[in-house]
RONU-568548 format. One record per residue (C-alpha): x, y, z; residue in one letter. Coordinates in nm, 4 decimals. Layout:
REM RONU-568548
(rec (X,Y,Z),"A");
...
END
This chain:
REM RONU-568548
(rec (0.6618,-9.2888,1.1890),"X");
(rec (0.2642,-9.1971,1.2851),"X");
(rec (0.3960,-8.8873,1.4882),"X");
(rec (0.6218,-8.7834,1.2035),"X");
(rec (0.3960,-8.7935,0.9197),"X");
(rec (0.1030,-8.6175,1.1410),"X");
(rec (0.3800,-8.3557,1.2638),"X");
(rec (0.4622,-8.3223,0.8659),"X");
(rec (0.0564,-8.2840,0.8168),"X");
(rec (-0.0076,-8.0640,1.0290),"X");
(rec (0.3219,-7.7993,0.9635),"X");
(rec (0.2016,-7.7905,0.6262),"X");
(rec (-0.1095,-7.7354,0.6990),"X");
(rec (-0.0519,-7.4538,0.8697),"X");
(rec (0.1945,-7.3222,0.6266),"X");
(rec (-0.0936,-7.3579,0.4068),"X");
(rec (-0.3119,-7.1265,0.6755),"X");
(rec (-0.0645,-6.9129,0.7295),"X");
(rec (-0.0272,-6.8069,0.3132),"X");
(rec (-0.3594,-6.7619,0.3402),"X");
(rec (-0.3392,-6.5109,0.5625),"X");
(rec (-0.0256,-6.3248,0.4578),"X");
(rec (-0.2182,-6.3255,0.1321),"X");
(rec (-0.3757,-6.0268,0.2495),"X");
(rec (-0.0295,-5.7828,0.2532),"X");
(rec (0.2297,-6.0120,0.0433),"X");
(rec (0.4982,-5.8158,0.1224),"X");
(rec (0.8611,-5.9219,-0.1381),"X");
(rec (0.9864,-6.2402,0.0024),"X");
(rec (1.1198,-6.5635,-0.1260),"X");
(rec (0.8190,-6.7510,0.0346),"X");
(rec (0.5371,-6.6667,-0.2078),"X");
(rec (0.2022,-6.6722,-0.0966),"X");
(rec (0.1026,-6.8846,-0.3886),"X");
(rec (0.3805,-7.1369,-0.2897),"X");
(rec (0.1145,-7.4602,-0.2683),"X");
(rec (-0.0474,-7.3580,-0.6274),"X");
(rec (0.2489,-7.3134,-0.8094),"X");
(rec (0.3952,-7.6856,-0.6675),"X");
(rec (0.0998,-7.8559,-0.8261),"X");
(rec (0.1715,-7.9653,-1.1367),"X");
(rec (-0.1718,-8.0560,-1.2932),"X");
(rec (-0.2358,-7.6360,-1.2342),"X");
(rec (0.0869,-7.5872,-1.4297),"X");
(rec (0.0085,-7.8404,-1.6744),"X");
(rec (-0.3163,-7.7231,-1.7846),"X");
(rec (-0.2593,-7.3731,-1.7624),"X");
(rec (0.0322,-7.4142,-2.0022),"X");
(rec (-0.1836,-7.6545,-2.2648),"X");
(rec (-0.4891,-7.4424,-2.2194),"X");
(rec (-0.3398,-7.1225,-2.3094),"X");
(rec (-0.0679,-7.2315,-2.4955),"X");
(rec (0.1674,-7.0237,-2.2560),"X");
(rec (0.4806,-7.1139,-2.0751),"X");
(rec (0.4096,-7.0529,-1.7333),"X");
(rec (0.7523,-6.9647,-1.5109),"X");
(rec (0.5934,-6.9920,-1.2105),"X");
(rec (0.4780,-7.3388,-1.2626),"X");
(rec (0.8126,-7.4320,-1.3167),"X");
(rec (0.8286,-7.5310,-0.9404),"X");
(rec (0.5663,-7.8528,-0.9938),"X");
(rec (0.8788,-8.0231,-1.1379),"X");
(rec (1.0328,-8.0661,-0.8082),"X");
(rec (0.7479,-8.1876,-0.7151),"X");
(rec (0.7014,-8.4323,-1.0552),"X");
(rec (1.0246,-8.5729,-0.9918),"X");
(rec (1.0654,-8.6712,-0.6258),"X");
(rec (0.7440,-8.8496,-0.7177),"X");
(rec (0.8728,-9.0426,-0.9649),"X");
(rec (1.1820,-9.1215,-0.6545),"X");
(rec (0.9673,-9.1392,-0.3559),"X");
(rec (0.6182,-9.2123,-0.4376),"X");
(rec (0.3075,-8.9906,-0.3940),"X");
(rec (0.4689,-8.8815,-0.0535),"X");
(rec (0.2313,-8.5389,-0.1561),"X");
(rec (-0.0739,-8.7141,-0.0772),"X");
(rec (0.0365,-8.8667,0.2566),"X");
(rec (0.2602,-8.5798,0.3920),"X");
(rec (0.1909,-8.2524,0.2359),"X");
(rec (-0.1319,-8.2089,0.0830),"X");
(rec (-0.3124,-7.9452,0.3133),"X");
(rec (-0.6571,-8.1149,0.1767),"X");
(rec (-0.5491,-8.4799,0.2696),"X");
(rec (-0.4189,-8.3891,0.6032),"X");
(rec (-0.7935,-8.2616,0.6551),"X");
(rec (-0.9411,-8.5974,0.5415),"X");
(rec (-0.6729,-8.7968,0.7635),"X");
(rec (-0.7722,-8.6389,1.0502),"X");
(rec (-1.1340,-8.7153,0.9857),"X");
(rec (-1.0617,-9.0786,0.8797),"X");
(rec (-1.0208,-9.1003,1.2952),"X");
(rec (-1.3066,-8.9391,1.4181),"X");
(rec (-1.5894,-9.0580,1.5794),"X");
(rec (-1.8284,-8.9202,1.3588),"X");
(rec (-1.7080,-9.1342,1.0466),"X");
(rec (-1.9163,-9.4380,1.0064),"X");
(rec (-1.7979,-9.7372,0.9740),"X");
(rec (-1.6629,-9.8494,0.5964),"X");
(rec (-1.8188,-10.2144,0.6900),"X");
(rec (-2.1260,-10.0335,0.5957),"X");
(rec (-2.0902,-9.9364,0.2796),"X");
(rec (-1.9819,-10.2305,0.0856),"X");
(rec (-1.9328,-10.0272,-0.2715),"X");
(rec (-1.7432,-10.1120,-0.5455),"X");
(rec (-1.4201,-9.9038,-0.5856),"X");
(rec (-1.4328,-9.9524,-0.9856),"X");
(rec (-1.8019,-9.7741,-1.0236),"X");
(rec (-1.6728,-9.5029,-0.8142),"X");
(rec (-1.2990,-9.4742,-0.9072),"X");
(rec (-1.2900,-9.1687,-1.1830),"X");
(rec (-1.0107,-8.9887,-1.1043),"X");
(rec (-0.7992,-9.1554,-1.3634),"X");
(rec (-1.0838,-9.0291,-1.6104),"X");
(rec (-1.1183,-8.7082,-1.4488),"X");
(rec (-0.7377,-8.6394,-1.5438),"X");
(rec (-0.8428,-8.7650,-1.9036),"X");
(rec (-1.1240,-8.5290,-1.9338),"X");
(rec (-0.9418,-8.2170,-1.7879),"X");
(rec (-0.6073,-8.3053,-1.9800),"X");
(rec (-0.8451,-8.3580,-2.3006),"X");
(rec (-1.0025,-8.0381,-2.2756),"X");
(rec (-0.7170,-7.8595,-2.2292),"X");
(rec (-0.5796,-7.9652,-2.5271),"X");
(rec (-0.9013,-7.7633,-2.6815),"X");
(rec (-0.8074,-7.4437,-2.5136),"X");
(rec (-1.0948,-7.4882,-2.2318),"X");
(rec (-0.9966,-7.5505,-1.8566),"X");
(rec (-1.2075,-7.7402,-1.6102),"X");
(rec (-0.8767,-7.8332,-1.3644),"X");
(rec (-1.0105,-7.5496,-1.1690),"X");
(rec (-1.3356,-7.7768,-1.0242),"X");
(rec (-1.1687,-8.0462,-0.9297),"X");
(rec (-0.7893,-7.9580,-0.8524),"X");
(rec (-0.7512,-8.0038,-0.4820),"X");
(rec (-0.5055,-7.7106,-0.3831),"X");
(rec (-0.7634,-7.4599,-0.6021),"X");
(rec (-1.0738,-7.5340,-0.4028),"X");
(rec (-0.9608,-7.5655,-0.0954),"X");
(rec (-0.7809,-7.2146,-0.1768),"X");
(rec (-1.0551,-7.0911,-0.3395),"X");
(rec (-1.2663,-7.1710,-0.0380),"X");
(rec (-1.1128,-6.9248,0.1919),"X");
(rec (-1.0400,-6.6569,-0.0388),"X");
(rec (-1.3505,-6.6148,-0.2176),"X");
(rec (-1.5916,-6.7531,0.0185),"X");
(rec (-1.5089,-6.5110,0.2553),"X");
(rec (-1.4956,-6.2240,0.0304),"X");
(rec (-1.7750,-6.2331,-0.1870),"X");
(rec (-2.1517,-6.2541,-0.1353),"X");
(rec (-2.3754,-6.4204,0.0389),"X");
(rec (-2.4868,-6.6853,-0.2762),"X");
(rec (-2.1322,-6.7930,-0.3523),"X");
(rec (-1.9855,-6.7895,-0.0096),"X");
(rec (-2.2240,-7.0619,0.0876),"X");
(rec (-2.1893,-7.2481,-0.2608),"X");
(rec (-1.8126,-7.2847,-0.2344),"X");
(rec (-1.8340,-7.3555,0.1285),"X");
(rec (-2.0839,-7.6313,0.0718),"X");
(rec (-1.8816,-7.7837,-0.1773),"X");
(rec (-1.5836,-7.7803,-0.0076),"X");
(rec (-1.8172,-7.9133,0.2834),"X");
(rec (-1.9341,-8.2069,-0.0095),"X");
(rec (-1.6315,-8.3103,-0.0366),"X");
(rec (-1.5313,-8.3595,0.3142),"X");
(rec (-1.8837,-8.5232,0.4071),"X");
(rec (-1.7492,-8.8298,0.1463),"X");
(rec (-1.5776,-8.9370,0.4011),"X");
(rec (-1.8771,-9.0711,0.5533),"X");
(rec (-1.8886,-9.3121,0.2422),"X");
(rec (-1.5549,-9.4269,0.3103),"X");
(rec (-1.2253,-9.3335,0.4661),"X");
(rec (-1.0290,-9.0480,0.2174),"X");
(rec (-1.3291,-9.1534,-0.0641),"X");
(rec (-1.2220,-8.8560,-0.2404),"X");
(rec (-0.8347,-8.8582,-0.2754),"X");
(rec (-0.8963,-9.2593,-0.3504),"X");
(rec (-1.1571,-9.2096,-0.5933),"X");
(rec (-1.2023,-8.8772,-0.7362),"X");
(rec (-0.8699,-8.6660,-0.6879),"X");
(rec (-0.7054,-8.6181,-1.0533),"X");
(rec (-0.3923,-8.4871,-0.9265),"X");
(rec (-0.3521,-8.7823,-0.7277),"X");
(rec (-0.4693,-8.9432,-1.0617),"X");
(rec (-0.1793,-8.8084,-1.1975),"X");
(rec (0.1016,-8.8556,-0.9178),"X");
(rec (-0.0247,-9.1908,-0.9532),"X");
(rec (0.0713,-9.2309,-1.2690),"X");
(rec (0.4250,-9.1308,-1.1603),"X");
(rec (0.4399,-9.3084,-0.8313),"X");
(rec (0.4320,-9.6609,-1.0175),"X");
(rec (0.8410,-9.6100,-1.0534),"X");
(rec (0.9706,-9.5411,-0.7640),"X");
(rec (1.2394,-9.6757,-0.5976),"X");
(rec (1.0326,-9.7800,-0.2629),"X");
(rec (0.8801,-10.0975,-0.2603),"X");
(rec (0.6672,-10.2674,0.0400),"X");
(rec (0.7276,-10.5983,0.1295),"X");
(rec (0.5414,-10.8564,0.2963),"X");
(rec (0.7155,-11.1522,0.4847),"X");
(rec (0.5861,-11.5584,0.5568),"X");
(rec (0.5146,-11.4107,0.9061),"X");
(rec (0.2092,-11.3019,0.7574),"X");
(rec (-0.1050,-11.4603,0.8970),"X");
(rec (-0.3415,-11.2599,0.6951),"X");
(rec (-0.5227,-11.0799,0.9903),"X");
(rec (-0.5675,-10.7714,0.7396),"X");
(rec (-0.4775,-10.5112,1.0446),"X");
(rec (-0.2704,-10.2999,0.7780),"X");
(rec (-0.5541,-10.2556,0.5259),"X");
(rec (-0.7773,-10.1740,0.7886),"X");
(rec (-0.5029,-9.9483,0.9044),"X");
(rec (-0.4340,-9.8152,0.5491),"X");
(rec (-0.5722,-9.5078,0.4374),"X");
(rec (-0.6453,-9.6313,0.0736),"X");
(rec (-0.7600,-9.9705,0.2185),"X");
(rec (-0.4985,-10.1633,0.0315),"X");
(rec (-0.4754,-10.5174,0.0740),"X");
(rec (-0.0927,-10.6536,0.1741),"X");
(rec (-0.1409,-10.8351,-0.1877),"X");
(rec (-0.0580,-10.6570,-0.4628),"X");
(rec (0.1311,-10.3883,-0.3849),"X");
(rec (-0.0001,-10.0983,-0.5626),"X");
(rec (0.2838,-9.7930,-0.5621),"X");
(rec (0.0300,-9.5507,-0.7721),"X");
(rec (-0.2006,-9.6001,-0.4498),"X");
(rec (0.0278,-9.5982,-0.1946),"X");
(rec (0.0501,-9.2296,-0.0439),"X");
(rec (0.3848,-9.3529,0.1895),"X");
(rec (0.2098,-9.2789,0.5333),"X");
(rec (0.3701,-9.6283,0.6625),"X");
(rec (0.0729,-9.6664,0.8599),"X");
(rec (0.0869,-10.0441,0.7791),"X");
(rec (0.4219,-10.0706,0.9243),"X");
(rec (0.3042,-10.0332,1.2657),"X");
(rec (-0.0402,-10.2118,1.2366),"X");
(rec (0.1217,-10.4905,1.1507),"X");
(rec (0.0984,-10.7263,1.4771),"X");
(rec (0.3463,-10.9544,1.3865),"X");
(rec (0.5722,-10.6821,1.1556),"X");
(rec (0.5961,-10.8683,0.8563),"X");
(rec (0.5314,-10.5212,0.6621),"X");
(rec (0.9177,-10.3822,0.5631),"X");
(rec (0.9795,-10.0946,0.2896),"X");
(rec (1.2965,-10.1326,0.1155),"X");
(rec (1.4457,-9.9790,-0.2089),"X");
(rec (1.4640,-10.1314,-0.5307),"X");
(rec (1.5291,-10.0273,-0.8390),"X");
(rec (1.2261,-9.9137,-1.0123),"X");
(rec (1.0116,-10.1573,-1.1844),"X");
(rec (0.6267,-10.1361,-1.2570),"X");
(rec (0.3984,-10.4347,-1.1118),"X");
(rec (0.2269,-10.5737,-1.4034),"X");
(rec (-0.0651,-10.5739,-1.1662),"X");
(rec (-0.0361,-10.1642,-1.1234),"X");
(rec (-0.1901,-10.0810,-1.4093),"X");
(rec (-0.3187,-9.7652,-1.5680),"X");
(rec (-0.7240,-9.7845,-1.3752),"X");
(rec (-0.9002,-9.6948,-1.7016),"X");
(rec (-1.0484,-9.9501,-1.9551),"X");
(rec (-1.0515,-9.8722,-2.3390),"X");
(rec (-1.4381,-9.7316,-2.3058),"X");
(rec (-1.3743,-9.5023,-2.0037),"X");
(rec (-1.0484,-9.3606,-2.1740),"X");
(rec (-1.2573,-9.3231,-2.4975),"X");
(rec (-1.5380,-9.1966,-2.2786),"X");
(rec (-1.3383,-8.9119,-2.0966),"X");
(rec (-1.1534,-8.8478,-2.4608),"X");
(rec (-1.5618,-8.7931,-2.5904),"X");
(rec (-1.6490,-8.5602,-2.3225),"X");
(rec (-1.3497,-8.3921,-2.2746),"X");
(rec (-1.4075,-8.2665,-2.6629),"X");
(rec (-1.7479,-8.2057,-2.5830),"X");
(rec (-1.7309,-8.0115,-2.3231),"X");
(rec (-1.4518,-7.7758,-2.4283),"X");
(rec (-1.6803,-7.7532,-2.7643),"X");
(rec (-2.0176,-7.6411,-2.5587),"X");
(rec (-1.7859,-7.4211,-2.3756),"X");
(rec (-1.6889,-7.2937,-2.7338),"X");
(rec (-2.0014,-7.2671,-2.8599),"X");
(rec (-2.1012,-7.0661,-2.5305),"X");
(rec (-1.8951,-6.8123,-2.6324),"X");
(rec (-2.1385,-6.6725,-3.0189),"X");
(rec (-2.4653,-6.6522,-2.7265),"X");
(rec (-2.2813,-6.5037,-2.4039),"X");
(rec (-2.0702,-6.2179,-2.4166),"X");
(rec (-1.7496,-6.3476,-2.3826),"X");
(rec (-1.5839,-6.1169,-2.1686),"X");
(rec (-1.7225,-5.7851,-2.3156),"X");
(rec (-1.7843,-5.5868,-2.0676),"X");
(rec (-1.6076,-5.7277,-1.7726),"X");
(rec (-1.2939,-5.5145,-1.6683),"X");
(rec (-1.0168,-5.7350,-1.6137),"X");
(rec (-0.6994,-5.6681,-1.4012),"X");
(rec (-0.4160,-5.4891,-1.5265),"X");
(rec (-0.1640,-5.7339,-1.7142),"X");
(rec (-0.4142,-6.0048,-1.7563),"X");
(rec (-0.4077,-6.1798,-2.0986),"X");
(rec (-0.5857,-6.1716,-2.4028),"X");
(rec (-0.9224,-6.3257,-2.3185),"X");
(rec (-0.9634,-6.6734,-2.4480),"X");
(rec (-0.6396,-6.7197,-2.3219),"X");
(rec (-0.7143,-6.5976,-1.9864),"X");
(rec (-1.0174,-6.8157,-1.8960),"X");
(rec (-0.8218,-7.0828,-2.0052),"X");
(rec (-0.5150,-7.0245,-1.7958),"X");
(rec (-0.6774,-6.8277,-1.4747),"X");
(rec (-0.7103,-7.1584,-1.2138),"X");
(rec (-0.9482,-6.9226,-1.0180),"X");
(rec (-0.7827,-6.9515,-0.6924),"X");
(rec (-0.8482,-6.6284,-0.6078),"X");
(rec (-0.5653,-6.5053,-0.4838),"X");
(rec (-0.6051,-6.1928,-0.6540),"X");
(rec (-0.9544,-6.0895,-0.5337),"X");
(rec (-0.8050,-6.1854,-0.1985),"X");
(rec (-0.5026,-5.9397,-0.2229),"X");
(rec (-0.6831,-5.6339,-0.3798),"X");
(rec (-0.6446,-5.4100,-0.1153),"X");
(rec (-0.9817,-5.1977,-0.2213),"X");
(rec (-1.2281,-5.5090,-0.2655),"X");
(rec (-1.2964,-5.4172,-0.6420),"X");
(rec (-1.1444,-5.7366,-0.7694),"X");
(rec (-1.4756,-5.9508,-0.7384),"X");
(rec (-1.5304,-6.3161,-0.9122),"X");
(rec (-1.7436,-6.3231,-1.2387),"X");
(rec (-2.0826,-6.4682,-1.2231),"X");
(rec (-2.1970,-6.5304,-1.5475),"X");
(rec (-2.1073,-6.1665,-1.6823),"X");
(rec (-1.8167,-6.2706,-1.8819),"X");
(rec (-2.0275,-6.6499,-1.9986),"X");
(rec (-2.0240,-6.9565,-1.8720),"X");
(rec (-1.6285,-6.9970,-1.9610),"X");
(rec (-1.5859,-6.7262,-1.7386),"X");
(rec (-1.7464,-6.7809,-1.4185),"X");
(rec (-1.5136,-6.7459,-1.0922),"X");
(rec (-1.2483,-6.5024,-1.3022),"X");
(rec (-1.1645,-6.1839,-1.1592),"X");
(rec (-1.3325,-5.8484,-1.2643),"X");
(rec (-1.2558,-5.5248,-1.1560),"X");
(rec (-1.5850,-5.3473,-0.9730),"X");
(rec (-1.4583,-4.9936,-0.9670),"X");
(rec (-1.8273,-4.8885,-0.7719),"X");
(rec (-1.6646,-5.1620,-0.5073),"X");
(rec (-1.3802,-5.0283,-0.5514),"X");
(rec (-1.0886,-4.9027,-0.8075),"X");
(rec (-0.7730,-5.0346,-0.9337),"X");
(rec (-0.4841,-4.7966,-0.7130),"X");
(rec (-0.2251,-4.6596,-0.9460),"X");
(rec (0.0417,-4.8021,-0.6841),"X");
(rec (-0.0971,-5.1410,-0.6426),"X");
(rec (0.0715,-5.4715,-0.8696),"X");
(rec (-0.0500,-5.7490,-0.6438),"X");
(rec (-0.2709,-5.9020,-0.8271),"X");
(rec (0.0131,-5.9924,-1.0424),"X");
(rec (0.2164,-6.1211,-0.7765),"X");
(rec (0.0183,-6.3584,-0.6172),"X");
(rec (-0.1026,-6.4800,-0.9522),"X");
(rec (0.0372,-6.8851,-1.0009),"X");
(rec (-0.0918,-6.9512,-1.3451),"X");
(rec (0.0163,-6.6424,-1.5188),"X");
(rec (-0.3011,-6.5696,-1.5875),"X");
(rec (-0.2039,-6.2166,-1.4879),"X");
(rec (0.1362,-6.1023,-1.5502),"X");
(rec (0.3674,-5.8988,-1.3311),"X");
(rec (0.4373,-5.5691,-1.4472),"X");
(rec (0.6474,-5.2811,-1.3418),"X");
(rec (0.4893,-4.9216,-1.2342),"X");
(rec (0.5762,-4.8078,-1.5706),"X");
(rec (0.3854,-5.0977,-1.7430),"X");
(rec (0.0779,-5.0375,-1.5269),"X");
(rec (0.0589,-4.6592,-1.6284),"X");
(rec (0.0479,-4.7799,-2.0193),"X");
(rec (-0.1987,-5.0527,-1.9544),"X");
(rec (-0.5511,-4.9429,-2.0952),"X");
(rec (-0.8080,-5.1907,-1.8995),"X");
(rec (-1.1113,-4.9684,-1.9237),"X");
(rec (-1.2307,-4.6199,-2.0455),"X");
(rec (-1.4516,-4.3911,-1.8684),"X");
(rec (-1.7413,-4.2536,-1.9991),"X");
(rec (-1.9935,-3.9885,-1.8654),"X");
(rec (-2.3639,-3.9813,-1.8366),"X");
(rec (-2.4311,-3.6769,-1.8757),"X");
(rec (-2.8267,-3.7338,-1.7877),"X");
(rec (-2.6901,-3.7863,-1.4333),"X");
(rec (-2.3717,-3.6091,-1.4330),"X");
(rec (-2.4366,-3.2861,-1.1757),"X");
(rec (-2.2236,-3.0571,-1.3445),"X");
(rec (-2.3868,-3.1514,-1.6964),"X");
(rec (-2.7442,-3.1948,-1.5896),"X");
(rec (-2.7860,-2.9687,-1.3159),"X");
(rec (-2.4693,-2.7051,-1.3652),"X");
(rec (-2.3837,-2.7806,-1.0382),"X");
(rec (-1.9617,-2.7099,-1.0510),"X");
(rec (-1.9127,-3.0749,-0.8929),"X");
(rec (-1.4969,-3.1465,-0.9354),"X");
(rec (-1.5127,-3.4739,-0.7425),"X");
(rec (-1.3742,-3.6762,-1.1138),"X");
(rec (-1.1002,-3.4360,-1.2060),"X");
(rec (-0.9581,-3.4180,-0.8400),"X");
(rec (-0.9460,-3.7819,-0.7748),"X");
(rec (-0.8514,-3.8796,-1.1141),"X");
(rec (-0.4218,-4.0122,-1.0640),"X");
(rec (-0.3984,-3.9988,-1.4229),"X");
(rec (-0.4915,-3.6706,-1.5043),"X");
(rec (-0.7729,-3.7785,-1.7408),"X");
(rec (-1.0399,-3.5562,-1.6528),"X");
(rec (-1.0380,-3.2328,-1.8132),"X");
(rec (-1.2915,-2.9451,-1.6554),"X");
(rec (-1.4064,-2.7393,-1.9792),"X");
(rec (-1.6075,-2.3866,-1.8802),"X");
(rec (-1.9268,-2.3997,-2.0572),"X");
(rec (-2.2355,-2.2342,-2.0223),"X");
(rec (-2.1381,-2.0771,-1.6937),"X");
(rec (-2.0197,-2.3560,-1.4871),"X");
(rec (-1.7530,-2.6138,-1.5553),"X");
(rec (-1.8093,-3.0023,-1.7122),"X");
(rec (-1.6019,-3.2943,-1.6914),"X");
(rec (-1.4735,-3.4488,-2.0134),"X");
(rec (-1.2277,-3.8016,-2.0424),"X");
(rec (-0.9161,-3.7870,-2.2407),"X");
(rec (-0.9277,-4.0812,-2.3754),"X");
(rec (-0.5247,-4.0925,-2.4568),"X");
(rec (-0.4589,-4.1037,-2.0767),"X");
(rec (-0.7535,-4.2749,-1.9230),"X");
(rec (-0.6814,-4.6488,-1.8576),"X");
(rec (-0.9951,-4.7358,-1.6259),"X");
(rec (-0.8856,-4.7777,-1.2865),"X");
(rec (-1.1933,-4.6701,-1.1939),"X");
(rec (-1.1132,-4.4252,-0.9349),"X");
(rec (-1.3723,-4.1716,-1.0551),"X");
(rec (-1.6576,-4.4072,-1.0283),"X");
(rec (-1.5730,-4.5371,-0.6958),"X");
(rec (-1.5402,-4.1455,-0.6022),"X");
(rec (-1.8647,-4.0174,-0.7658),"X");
(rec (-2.0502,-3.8392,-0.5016),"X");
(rec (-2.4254,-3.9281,-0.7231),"X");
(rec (-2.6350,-4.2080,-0.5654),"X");
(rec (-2.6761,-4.5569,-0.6874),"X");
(rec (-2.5075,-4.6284,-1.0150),"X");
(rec (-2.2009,-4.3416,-1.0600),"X");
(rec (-2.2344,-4.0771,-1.3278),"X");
(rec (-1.9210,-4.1854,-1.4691),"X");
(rec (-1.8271,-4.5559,-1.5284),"X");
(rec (-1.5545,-4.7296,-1.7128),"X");
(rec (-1.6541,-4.9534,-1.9899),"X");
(rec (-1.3690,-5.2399,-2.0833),"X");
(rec (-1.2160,-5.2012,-2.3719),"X");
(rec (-1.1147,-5.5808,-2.4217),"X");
(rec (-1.2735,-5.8728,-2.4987),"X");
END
């Protein structure tokens, strides 16, 4: 059973590499790139209550939900690309020993109160699932962090890092302790049909907690903890471990981990958090400004659904796709914005759309993407050659895919104006502008 579930781990795993990597040219297939995002269900579940949007490509987690509900949180112990990382590492030398660190698991046990917060705050149209969902950072990692600059490469890397280095604490501290999606397959796990059982040939030599990757004790049986790895099975010197099925019944003693004042507590700050957030929004600028991809949603309900994976600013083919700093407020840090100086948004090109699993940018047809208005450009004329100097500079008009750039004749030599009817603000002409430093002409968002 060890060799199966680490030959499971490690397929997945590299299923999980290998989407990464096809990311990058996501040619039509029925494998989607996003295939591990759009199977998690607290993604699909917040996006939805955060944006108040049905998302069809969530629709997936429920195959997910319900083999939970039959098998356990099998996820967690077989599947989860992040958990496979944090077995492996449970083995190595450099983990030190748990004897150690005698802590107490209900101080450090939140992730039934992280679920509460983010659920809570969803409910308030503000999404935090993307700091602590499991298959978003560890996505996030390697698409951002090795895409964008210097600064948030190495913060997403050492949080990613952060999380790994818990294991020093104790063995898988962070799916036991922290993880709200296993928070919430937890939840689910507490009915299904499997149930461990523990024969008189016990002698109580503990070999299958030490041996267990949650560190459960062979009394109670906890199902919501259990991640069906069946390492106890063959710890067990004397095997008095068995798992047999049984029709589903909760043990009073697996409980919901969360007393009245932590539930109240993560209710409190859940609402108080998606109210700063909220409140953010009358000081910052709340998206004004920042040039979002074409076939993204209305605002609000974009920060609140985007899961900031990015899987988009991986796919862009021209880099301009870059993640928000705090240009679009605090609500909006991570979220893609089109950098058409980086590079523009090619007339061709619906990726972004594709590989999006929240539906935080829709897919939309050629036709579609020639009617969507993301941007207008505009013209300095103080720096503009063929304005300032009279220089006949046709770099705008030639490039332009949209034919938006009309060359008038004035004054001997001809200037570049924008019809603003067929202008949508790909941003072609600013990438192309032959002036140095900041382009001559630059599209402006016209949403927000």
């Amino acid at each position: 059973m060890r060799v199966l579930r680490k030959s499971s781990q490690l397929l997945f795993l590299a299923l999980f590499g290998y989407l990464l990597i096809r990311t990058r040219s996501p040619l039509p297939s029925t494998l989607a790139v996003d295939l591990f995002l759009r199977t998690d269900p607290l993604l699909g579940l917040v996006s939805m209550i955060s944006s108040r949007t049905l998302v069809i490509k969530a629709l997936p987690a429920l195959l997910l939900l319900s083999s939970t509900v039959i098998l356990g949180r099998f996820f967690c112990g077989w599947i989860c690309p992040l958990g496979s990382i944090h077995f492996k590492l449970q083995t190595s030398t450099f983990k030190l020993q748990t004897s150690t660190f005698k802590l107490q698991t209900s101080t450090f046990k939140l992730k039934e109160p992280l679920l509460i917060f983010i659920l809570t705050a969803a409910l308030f149209s503000a999404s935090f699932v993307w700091l602590f969902d499991p298959l978003a950072t560890l996505t996030r990692t390697f698409t951002m962090g090795l895409r964008s600059g210097v600064f948030l490469a190495i913060l997403l890397w050492a949080i990613l890092l952060a999380i790994v280095a818990l294991n020093v604490i104790g063995p898988r501290f962070w799916c036991r302790n922290l993880c709200p999606l296993g928070g919430l397959l937890g939840l689910l796990a507490r009915f299904n049909v499997f149930q461990r059982r523990v024969s008189e040939e016990c002698d109580d030599c503990l070999a299958c907690q030490e041996a267990c990757p949650v560190g459960m004790s062979p009394s109670p049986y906890l199902k919501s903890e259990c991640l069906q790895c069946r390492s106890c099975l063959g710890a067990c010197p004397v095997e008095a471990i068995t798992f047999q099925t049984r029709w589903p019944k909760i043990n009073p003693e697996d409980k919901f981990d969360l007393s009245r004042r932590r539930f109240l507590a993560s209710l409190g700050v859940g609402i108080l958090a998606a109210a700063s957030l909220r409140a953010s929004r009358l000081i910052g600028s709340r998206g004004r400004g920042v040039i979002r991809p074409p076939g993204a949603l209305e605002e609000d309900k974009f920060v609140a659904s985007c899961v900031r994976c990015g899987k988009c600013v991986q796919v862009c083919p021209t880099g301009g796709l870059q993640p928000a700093l705090f240009e679009a407020g605090i609500e909006g840090l991570l979220t893609p914005r089109l950098m058409p100086r980086i590079g523009p948004c090619q007339a061709d090109c619906l990726l972004c759309g594709r590989v999006c699993p929240s539906g935080a940018i829709s897919e939309l047809t050629l036709e579609e993407k020639r009617r969507t208005q993301i941007g207008l450009a505009g013209i300095d004329r103080q720096r503009c050659l063929s304005w300032s100097e009279g220089i006949t500079c046709l770099v705008c008009s030639q490039v332009c895919p949209y034919e938006a750039i009309e060359l008038r004749w004035m004054n001997g030599s001809y200037r570049p104006t924008v019809k603003e009817g067929q202008c949508v603000g790909c941003g072609t002409c600013e990438y192309q502008c032959p002036v140095e430093g900041p382009a001559a002409i630059t599209v402006l968002a016209t949403r927000g």
